[in-house]
C-alpha positions in Angstrom: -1.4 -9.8 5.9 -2.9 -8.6 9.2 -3.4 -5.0 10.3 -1.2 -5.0 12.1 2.0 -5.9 9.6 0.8 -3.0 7.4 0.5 -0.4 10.0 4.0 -1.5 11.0 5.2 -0.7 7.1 3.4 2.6 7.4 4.8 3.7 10.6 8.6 2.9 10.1 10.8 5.6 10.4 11.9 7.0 8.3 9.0 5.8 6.0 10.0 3.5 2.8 7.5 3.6 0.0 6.2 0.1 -0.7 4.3 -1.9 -3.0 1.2 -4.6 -2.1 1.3 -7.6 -4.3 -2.4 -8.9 -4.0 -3.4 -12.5 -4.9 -4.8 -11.7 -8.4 -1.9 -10.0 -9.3 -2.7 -7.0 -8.6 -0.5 -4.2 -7.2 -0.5 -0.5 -5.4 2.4 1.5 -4.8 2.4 3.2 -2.0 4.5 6.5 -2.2 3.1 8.1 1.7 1.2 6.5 5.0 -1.4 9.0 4.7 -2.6 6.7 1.4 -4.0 3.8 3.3 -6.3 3.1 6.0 -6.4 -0.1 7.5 -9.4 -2.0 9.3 -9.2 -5.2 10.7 -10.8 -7.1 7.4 -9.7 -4.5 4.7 -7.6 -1.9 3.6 -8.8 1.7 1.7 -5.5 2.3 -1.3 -5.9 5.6 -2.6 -4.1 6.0 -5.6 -2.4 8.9 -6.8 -0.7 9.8 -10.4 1.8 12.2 -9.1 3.7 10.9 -6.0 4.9 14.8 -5.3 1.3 15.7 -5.0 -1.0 14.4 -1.8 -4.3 14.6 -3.6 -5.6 10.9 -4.9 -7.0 9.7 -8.1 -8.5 7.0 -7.7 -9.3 4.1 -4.8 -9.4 1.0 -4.0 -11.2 -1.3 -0.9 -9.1 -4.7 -0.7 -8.9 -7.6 1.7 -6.0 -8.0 3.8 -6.5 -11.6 3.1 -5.6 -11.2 -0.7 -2.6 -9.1 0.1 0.6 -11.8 -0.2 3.2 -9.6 -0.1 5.0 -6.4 0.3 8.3 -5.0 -1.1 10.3 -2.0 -0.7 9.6 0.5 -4.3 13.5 0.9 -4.4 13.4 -3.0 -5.0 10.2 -4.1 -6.4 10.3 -4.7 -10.1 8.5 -2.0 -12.5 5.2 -2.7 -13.1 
């Protein structure tokens, strides 16, 4: 994925929480926009255990190149 496809997922409006497949088979929910930052080679996940709370657990650094794809959370299968 490039930047610029995943700032397009965080800026839709209304936002739609989403999940990031990654190429290991990996995943990250992600329940608000504030919960990633994107650069042009990688992207900061912060992970969080309550989505009704905005503080994070946990992050993660991953390459945009190992993302492969994104789903809508109301669609994506439980993990």
């Amino acid at each position: 994925m490039t930047p610029q496809d995943i700032n397009r997922l965080l800026t839709t409006q209304p936002f739609e929480p989403f999940r990031l497949y990654l190429s290991d088979g990996r995943t990250f929910d992600v329940h608000h926009p504030d919960f990633v930052m994107v650069g042009n080679r990688t992207a900061h996940i912060f992970e969080i255990d309550d989505p009704s709370v905005r503080v994070y657990s946990n992050y993660a650094v991953i390459s945009l190149l190992h993302i492969t794809r994104a789903e809508p959370l109301a669609t994506a299968a439980p993990r």
